[in-house]
PABAVO-310125 format. One line per field, with one value per atom (N, C-alpha, C, O): residue number from 1; residue in three letters; atom name; x, y, z. Coordinates in nm, 3 decimals. Example, Ala and Ser with C-alpha at 12.3 -4.5 7.8 and 13.67 -1.06 7.14 Angstrom:
REM PABAVO-310125
i = c(1,1,1,1,2,2,2,2);
aa = c(Ala,Ala,Ala,Ala,Ser,Ser,Ser,Ser);
at = c(N,CA,C,O,N,CA,C,O);
x = c(1.319,1.230,1.320,1.424,1.285,1.367,1.290,1.341);
y = c(-0.569,-0.450,-0.330,-0.332,-0.225,-0.106,0.003,0.114);
z = c(0.780,0.780,0.780,0.846,0.708,0.714,0.787,0.804);
END
This chain:
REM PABAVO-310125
i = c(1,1,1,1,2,2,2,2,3,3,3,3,4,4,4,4,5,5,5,5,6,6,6,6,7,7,7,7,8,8,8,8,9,9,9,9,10,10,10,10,11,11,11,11,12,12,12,12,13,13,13,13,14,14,14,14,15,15,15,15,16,16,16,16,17,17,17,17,18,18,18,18,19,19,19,19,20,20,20,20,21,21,21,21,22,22,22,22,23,23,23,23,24,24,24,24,25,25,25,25,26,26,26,26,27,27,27,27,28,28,28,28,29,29,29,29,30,30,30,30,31,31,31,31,32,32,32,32,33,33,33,33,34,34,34,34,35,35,35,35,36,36,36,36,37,37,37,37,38,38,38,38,39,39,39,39,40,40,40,40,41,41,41,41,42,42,42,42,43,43,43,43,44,44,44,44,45,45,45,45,46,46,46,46,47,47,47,47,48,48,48,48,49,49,49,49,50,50,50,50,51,51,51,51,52,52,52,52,53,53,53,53,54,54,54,54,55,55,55,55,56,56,56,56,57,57,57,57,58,58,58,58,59,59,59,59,60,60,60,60,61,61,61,61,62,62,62,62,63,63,63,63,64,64,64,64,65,65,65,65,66,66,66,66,67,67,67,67,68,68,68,68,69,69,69,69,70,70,70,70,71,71,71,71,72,72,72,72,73,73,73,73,74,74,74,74,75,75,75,75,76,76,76,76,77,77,77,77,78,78,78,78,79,79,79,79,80,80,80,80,81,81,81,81,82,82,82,82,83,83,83,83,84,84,84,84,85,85,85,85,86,86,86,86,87,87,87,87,88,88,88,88,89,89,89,89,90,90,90,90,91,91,91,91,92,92,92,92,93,93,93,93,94,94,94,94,95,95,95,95,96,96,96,96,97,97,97,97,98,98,98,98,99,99,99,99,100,100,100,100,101,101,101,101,102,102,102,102,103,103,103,103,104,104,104,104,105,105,105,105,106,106,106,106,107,107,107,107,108,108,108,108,109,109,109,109,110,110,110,110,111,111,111,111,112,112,112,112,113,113,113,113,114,114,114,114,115,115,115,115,116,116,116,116,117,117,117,117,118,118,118,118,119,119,119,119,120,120,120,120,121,121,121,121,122,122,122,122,123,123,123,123,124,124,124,124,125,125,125,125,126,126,126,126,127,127,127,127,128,128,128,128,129,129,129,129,130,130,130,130,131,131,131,131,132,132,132,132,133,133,133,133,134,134,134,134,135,135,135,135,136,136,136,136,137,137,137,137,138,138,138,138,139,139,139,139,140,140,140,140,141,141,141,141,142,142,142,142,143,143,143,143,144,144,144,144,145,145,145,145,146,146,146,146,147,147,147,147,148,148,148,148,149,149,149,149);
aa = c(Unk,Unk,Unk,Unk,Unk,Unk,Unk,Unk,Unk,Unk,Unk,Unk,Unk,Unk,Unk,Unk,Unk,Unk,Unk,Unk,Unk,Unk,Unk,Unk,Unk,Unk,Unk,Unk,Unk,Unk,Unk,Unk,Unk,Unk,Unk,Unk,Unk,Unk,Unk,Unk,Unk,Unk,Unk,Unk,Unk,Unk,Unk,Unk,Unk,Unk,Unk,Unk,Unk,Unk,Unk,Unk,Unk,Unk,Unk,Unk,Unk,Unk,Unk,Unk,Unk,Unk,Unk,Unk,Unk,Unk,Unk,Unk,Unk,Unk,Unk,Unk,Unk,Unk,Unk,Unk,Unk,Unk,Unk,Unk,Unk,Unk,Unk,Unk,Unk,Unk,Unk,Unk,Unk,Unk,Unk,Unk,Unk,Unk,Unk,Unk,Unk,Unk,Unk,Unk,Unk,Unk,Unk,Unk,Unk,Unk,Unk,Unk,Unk,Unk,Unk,Unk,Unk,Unk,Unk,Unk,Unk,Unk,Unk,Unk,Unk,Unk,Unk,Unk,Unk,Unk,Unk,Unk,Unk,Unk,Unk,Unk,Unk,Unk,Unk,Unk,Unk,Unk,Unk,Unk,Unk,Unk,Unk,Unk,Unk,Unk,Unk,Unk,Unk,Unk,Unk,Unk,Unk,Unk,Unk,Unk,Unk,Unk,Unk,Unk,Unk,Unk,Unk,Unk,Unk,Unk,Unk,Unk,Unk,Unk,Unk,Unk,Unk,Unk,Unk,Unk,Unk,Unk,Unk,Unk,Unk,Unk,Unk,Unk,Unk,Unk,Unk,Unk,Unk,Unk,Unk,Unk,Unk,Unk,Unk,Unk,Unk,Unk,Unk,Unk,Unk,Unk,Unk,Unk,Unk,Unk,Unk,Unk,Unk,Unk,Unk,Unk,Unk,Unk,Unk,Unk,Unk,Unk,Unk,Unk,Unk,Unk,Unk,Unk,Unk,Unk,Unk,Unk,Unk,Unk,Unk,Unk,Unk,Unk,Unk,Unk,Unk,Unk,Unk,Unk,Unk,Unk,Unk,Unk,Unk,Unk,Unk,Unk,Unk,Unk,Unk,Unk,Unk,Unk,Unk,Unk,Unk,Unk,Unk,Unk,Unk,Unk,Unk,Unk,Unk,Unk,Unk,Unk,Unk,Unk,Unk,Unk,Unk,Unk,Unk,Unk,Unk,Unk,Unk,Unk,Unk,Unk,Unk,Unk,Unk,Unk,Unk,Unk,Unk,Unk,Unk,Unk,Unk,Unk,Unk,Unk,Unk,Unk,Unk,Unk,Unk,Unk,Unk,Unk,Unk,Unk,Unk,Unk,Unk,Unk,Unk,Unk,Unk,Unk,Unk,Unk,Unk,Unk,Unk,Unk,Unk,Unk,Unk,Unk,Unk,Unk,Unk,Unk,Unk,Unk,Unk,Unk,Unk,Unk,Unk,Unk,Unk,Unk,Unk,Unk,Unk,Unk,Unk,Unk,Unk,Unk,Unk,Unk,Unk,Unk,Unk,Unk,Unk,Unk,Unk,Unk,Unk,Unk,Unk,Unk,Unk,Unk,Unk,Unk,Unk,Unk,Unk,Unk,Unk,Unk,Unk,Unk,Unk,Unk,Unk,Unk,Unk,Unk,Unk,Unk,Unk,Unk,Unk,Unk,Unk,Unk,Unk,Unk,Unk,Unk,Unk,Unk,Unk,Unk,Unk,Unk,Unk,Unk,Unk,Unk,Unk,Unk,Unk,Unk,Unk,Unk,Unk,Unk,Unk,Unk,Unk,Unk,Unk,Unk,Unk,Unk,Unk,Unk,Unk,Unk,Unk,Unk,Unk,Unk,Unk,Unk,Unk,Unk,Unk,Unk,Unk,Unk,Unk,Unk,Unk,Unk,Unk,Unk,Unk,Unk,Unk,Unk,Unk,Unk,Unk,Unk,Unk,Unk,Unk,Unk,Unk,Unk,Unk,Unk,Unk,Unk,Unk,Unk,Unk,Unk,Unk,Unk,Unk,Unk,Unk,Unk,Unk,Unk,Unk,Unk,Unk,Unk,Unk,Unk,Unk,Unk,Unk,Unk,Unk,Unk,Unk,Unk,Unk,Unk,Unk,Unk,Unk,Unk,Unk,Unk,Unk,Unk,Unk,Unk,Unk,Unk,Unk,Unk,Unk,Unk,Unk,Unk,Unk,Unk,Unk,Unk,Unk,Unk,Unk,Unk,Unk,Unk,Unk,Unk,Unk,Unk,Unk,Unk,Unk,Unk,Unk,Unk,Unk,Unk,Unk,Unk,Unk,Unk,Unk,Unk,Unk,Unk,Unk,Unk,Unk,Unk,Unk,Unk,Unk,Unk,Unk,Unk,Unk,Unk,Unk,Unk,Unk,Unk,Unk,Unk,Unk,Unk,Unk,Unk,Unk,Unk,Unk,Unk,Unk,Unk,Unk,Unk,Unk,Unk,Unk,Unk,Unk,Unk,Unk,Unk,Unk,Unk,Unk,Unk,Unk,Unk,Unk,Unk,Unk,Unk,Unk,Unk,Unk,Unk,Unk,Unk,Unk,Unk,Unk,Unk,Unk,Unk);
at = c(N,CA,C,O,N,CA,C,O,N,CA,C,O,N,CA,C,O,N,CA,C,O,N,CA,C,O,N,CA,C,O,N,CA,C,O,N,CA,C,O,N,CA,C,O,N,CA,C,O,N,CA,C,O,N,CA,C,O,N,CA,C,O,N,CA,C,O,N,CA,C,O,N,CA,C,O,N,CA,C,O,N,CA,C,O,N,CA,C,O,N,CA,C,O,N,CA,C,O,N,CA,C,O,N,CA,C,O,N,CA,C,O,N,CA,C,O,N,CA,C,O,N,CA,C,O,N,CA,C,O,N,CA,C,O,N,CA,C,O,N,CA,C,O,N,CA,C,O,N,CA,C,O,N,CA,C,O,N,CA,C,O,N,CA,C,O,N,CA,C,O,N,CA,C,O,N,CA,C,O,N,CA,C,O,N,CA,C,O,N,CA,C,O,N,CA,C,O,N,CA,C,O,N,CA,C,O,N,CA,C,O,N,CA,C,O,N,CA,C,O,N,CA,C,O,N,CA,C,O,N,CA,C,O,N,CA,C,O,N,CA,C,O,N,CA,C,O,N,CA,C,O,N,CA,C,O,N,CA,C,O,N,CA,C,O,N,CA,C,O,N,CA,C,O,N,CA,C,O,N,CA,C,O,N,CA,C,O,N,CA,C,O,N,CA,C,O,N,CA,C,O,N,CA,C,O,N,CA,C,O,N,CA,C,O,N,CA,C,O,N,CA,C,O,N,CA,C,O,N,CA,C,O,N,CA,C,O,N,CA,C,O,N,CA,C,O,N,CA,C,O,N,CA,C,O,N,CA,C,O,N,CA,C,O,N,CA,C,O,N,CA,C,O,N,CA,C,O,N,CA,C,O,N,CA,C,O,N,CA,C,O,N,CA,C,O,N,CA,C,O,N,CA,C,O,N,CA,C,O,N,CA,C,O,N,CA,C,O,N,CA,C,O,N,CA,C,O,N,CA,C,O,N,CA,C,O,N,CA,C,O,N,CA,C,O,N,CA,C,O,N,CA,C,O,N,CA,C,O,N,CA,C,O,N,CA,C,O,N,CA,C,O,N,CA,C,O,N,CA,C,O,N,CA,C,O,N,CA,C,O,N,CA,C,O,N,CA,C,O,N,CA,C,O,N,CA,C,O,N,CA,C,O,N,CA,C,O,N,CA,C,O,N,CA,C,O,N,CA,C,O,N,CA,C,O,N,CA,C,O,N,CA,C,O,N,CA,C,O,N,CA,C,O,N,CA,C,O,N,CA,C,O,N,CA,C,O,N,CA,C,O,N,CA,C,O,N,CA,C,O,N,CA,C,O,N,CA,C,O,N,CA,C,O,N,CA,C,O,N,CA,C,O,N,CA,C,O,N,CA,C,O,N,CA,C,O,N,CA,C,O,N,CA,C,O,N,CA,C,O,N,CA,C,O,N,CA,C,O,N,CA,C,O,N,CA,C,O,N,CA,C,O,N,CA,C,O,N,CA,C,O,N,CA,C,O,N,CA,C,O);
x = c(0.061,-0.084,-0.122,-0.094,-0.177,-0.301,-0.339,-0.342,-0.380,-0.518,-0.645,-0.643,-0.750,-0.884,-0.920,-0.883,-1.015,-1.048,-1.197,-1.247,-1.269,-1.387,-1.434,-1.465,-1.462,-1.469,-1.527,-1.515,-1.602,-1.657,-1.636,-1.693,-1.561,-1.477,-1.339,-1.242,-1.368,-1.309,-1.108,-0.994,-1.143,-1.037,-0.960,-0.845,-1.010,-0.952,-0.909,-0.808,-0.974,-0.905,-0.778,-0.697,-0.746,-0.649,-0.556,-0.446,-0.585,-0.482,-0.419,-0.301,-0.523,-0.479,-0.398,-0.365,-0.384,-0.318,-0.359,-0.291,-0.510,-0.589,-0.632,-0.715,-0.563,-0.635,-0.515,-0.431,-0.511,-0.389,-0.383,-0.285,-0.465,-0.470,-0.468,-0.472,-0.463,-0.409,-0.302,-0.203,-0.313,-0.168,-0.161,-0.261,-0.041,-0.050,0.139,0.239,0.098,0.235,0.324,0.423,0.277,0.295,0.237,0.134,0.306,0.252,0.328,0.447,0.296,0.399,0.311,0.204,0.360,0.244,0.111,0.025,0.083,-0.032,-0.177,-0.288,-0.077,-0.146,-0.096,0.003,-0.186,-0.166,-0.201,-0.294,-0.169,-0.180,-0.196,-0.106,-0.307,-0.290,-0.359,-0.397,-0.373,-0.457,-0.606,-0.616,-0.704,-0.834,-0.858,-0.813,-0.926,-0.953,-0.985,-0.927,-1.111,-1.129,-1.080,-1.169,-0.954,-0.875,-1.029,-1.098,-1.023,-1.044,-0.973,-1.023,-0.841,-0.755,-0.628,-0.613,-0.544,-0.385,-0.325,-0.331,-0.251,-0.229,-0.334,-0.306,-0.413,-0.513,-0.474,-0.476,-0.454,-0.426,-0.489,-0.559,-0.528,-0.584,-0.540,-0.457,-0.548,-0.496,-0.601,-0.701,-0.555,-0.663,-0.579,-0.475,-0.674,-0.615,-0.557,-0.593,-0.505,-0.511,-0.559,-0.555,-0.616,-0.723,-0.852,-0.857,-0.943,-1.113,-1.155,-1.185,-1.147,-1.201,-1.337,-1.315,-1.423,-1.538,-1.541,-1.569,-1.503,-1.514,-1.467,-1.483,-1.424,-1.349,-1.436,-1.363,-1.570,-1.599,-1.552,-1.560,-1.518,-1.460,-1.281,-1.207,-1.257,-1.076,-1.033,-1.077,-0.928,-0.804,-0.751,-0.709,-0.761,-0.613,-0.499,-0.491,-0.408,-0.278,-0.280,-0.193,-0.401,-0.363,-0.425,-0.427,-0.477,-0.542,-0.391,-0.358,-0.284,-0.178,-0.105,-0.090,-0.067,-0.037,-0.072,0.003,-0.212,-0.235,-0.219,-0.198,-0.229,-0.187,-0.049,-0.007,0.032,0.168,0.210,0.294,0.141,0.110,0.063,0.105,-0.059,-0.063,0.021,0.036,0.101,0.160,0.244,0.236,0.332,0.418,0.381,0.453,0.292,0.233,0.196,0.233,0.128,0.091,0.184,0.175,0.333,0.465,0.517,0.552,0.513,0.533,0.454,0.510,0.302,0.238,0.316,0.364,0.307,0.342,0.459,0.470,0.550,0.709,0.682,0.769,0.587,0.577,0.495,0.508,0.411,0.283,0.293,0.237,0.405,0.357,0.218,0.187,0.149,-0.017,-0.018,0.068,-0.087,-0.124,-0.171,-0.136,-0.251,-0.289,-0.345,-0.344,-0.386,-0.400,-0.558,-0.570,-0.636,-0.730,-0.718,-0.710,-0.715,-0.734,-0.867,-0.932,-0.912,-1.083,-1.080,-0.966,-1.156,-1.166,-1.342,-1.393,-1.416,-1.551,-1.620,-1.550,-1.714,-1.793,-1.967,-2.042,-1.985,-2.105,-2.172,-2.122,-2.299,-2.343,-2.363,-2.329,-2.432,-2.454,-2.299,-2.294,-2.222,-2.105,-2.030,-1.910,-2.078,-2.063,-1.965,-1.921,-1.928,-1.844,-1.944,-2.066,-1.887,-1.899,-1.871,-1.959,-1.735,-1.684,-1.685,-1.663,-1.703,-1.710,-1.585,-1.576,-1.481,-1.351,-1.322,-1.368,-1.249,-1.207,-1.092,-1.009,-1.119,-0.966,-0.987,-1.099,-0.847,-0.795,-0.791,-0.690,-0.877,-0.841,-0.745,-0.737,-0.629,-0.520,-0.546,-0.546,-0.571,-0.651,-0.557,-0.574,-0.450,-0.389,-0.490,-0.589,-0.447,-0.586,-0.503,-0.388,-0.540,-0.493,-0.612,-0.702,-0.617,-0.756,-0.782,-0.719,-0.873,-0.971,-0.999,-1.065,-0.926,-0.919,-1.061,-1.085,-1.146,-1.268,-1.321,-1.433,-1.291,-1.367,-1.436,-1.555,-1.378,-1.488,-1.460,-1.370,-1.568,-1.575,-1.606,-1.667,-1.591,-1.613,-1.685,-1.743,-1.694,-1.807,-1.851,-1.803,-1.975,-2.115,-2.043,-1.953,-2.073,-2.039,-2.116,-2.061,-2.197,-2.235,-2.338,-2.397,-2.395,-2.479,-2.580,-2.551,-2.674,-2.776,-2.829,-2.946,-2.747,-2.774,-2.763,-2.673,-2.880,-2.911,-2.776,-2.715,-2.773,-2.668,-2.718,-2.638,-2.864,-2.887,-2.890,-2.914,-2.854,-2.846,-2.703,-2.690,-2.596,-2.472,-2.441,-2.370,-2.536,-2.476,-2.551,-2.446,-2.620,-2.687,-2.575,-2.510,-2.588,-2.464,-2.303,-2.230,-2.264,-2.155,-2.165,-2.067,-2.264,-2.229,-2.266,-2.202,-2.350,-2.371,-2.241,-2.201,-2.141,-2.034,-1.963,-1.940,-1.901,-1.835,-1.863,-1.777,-1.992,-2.057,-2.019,-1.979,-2.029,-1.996,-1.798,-1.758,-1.728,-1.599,-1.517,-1.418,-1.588,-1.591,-1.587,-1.508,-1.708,-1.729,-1.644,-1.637,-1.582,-1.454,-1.333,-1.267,-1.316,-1.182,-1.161,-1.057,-1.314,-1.295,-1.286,-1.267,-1.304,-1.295,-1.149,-1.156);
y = c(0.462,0.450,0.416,0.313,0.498,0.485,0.364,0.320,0.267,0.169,0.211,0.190,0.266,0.220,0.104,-0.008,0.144,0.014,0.039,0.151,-0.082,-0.073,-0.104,-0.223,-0.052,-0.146,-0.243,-0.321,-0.255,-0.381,-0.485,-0.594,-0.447,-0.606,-0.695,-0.647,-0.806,-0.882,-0.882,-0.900,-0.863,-0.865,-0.754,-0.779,-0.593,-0.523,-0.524,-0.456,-0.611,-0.620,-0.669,-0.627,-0.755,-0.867,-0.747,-0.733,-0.678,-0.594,-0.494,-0.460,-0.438,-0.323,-0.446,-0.390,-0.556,-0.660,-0.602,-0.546,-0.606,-0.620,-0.782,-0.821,-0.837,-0.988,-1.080,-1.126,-1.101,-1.151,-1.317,-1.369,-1.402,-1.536,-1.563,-1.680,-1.459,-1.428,-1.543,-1.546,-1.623,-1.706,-1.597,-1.584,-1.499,-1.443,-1.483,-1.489,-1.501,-1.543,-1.467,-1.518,-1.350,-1.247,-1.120,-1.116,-0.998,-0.886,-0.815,-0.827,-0.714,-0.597,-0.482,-0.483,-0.369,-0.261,-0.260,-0.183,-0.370,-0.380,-0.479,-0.462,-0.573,-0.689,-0.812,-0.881,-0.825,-0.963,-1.091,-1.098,-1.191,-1.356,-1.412,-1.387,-1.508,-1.562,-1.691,-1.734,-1.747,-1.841,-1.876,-1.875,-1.902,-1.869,-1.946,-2.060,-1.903,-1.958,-2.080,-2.172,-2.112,-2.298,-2.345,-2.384,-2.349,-2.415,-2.531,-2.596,-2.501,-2.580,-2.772,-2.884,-2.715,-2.820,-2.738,-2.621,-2.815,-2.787,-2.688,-2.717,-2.539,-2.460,-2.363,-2.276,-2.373,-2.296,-2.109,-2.041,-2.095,-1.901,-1.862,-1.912,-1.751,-1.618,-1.522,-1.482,-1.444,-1.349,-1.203,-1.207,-1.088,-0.978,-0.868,-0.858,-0.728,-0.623,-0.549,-0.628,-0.470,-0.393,-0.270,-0.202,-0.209,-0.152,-0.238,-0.359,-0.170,-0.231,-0.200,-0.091,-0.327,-0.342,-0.439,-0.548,-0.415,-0.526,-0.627,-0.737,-0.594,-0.716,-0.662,-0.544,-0.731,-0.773,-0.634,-0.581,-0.579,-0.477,-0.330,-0.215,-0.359,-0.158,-0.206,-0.161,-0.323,-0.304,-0.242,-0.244,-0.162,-0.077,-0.199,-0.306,-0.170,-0.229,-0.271,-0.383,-0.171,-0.153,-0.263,-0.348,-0.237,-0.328,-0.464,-0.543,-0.478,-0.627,-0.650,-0.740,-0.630,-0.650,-0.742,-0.863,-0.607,-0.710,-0.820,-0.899,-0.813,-0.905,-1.045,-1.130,-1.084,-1.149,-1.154,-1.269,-1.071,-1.125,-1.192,-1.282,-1.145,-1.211,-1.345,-1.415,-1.388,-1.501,-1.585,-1.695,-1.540,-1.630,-1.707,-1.820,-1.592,-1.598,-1.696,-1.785,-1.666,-1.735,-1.915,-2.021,-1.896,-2.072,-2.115,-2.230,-2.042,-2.120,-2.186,-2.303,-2.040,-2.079,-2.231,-2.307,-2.216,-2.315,-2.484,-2.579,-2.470,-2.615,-2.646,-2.766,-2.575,-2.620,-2.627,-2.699,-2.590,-2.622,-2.735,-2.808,-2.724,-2.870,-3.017,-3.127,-2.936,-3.089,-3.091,-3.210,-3.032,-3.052,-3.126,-3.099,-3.190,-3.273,-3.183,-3.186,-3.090,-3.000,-2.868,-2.893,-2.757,-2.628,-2.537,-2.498,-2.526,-2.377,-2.283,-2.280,-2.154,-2.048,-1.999,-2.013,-1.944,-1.898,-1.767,-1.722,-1.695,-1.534,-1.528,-1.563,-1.484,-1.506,-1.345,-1.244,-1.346,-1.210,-1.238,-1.310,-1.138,-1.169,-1.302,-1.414,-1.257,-1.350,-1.510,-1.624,-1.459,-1.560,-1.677,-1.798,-1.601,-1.678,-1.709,-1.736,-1.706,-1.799,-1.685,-1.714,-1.569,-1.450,-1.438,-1.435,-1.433,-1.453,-1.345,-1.295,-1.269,-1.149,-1.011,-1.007,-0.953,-0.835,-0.762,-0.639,-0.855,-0.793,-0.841,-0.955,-0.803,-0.896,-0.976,-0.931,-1.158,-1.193,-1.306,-1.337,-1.391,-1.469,-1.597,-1.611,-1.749,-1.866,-1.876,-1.851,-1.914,-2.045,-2.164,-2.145,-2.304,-2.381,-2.516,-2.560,-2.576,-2.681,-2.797,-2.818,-2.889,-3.035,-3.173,-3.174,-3.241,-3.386,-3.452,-3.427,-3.590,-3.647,-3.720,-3.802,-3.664,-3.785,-3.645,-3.665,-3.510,-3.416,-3.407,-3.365,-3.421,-3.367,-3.291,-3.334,-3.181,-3.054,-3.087,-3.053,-3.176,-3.186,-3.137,-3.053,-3.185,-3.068,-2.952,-2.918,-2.870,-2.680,-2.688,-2.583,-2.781,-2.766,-2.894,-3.005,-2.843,-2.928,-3.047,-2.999,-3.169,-3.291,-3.240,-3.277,-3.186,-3.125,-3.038,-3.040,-2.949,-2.841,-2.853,-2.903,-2.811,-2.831,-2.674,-2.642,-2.623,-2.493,-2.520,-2.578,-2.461,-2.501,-2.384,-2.283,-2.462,-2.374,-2.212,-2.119,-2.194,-2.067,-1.986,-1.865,-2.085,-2.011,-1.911,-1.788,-2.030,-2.016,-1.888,-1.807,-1.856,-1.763,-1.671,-1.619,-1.616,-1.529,-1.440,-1.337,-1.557,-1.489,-1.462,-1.373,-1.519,-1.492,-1.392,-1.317,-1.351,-1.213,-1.119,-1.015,-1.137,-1.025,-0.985,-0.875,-1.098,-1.040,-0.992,-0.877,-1.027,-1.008,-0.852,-0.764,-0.837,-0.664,-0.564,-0.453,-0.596,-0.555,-0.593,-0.502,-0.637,-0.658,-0.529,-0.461,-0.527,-0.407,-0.302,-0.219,-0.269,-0.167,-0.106,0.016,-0.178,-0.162,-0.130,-0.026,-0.208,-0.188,-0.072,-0.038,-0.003,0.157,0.269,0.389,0.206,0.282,0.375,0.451);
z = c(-0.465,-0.457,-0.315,-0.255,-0.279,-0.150,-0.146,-0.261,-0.046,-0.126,-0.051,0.070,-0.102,-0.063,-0.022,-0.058,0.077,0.178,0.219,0.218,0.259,0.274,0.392,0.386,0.520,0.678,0.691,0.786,0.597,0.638,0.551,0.548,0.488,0.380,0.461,0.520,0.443,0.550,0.428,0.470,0.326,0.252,0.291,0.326,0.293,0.338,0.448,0.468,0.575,0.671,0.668,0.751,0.582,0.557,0.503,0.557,0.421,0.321,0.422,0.413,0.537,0.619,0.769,0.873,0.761,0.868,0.957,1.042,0.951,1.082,1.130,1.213,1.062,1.120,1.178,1.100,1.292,1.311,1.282,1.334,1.213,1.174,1.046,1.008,0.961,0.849,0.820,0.893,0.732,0.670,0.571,0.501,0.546,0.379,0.374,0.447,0.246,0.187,0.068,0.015,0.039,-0.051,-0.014,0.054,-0.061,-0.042,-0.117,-0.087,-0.243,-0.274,-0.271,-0.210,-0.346,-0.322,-0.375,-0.331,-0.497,-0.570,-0.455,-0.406,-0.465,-0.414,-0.328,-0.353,-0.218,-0.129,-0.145,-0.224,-0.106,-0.138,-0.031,0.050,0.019,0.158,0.140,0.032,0.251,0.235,0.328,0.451,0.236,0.299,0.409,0.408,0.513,0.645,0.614,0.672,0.491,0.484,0.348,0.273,0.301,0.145,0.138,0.217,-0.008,-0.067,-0.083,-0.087,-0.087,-0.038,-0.021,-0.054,0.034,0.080,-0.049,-0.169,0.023,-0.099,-0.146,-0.229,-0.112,-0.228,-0.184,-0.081,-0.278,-0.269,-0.286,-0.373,-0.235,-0.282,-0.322,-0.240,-0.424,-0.435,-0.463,-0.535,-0.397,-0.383,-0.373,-0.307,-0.496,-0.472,-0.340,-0.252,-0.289,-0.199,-0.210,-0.108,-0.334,-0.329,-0.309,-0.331,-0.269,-0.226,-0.390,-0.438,-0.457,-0.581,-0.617,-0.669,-0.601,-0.600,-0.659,-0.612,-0.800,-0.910,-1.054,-1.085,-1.116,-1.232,-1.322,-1.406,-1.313,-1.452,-1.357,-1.401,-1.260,-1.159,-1.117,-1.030,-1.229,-1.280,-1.357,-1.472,-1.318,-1.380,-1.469,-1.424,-1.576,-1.684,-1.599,-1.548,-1.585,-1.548,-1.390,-1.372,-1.283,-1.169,-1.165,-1.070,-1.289,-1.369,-1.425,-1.347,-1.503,-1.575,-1.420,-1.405,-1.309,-1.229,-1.145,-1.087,-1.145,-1.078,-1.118,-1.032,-1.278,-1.367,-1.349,-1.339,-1.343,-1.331,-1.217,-1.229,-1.053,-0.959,-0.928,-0.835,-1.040,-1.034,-1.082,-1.028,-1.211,-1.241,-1.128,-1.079,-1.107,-0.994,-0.849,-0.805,-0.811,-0.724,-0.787,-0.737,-0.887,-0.922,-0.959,-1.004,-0.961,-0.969,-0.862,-0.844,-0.759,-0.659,-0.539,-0.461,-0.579,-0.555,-0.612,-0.550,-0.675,-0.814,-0.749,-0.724,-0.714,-0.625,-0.529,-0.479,-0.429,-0.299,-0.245,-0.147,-0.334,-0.311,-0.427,-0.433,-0.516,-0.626,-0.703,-0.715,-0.744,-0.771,-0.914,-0.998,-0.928,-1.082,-1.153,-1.271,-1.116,-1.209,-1.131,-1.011,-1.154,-1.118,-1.185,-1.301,-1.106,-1.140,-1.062,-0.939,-1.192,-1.146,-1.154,-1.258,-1.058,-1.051,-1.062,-1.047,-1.080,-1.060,-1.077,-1.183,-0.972,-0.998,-0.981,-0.974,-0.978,-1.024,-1.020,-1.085,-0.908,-0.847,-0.772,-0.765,-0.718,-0.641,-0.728,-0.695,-0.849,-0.921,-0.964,-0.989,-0.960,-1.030,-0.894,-0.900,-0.801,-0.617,-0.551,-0.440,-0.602,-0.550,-0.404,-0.415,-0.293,-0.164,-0.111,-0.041,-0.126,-0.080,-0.180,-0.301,-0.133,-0.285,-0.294,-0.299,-0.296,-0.360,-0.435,-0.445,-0.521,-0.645,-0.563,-0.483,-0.623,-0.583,-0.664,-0.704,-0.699,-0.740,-0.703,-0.634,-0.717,-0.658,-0.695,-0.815,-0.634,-0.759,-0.646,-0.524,-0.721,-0.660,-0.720,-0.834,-0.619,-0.655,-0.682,-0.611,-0.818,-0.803,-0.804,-0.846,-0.775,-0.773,-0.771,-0.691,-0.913,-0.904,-0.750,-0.683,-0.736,-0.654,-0.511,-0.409,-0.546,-0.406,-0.398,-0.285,-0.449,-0.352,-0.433,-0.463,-0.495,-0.552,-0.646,-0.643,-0.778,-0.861,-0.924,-0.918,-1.073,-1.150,-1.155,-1.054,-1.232,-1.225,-1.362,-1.391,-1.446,-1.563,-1.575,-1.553,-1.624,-1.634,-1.754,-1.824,-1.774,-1.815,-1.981,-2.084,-1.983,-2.125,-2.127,-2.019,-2.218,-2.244,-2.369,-2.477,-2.341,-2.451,-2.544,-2.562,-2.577,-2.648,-2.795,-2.855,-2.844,-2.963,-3.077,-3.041,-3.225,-3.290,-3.295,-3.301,-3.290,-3.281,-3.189,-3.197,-3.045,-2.910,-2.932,-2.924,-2.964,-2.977,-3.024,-2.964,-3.216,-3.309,-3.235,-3.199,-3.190,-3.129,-3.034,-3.056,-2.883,-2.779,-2.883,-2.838,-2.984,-3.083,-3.127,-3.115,-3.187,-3.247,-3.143,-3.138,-3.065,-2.945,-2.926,-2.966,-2.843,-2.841,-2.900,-2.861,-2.997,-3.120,-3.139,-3.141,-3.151,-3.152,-3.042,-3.079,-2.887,-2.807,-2.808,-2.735,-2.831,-2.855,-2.981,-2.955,-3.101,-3.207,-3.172,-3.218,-3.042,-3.032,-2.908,-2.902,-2.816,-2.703,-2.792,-2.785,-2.858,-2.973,-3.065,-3.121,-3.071,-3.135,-3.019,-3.038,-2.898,-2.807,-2.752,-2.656);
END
């Protein structure tokens, strides 16, 4: 596979090693792993197609399978190298959901209480039981209907 690339995506630069300050710590033919110019904290990976993939709904199955196997691999590799108390993986999608770059990529995000980041969910939610059954069967409906696909 070729990879598509986009000139003005700073990820593809990274994928085509046009950037020479690049920390990357992985590379096979699917996908690269590096670490972002400002970590979150010590460790934090990235991981990103080497095709120019925007986001998680213009993914292939098959280079979603590896990238998943990639992470694993990688937040193993993380956990033996840093020690972390605990681990998130992020994968975000669109502006709204804080996606910054329009490639698809992978946080793996070492945690230890007290690092700084915080929580990633709200302390509680106020959606009523009929908010709930509503978005439930929406999906559920849209899920049926992928599965006859």
């Amino acid at each position: 596979m070729v990879p598509t690339n986009d000139p003005e995506c700073p990820f593809c630069e990274i994928v085509q090693r046009e950037d020479p300050d690049v920390r990357e710590v992985y590379r096979d033919e699917s996908v690269v792993a590096f670490f972002p110019t400002e970590p979150a904290v010590l460790g934090h990976t990235l991981i990103v197609p080497r095709a120019h993939v925007p986001d998680i709904w213009n993914l292939h199955a098959d280079l979603a399978a590896e990238i998943g196997r990639v992470t694993v691999r990688i937040s193993a590799a993380v956990r033996r190298a840093v020690e972390p108390e605990g681990l998130n993986v992020i994968q975000s999608n669109g502006k709204a959901a804080t996606q910054t770059v329009m490639h698809l990529h992978v946080h793996i995000l070492p945690r230890w209480e007290h690092d700084g980041i915080g929580r990633i969910w709200p302390p509680e939610t106020h959606y009523s039981e009929g908010q709930k059954d509503e978005a439930w069967e929406r999906i559920r409906a849209q899920c049926r209907e992928i599965a006859g696909t």
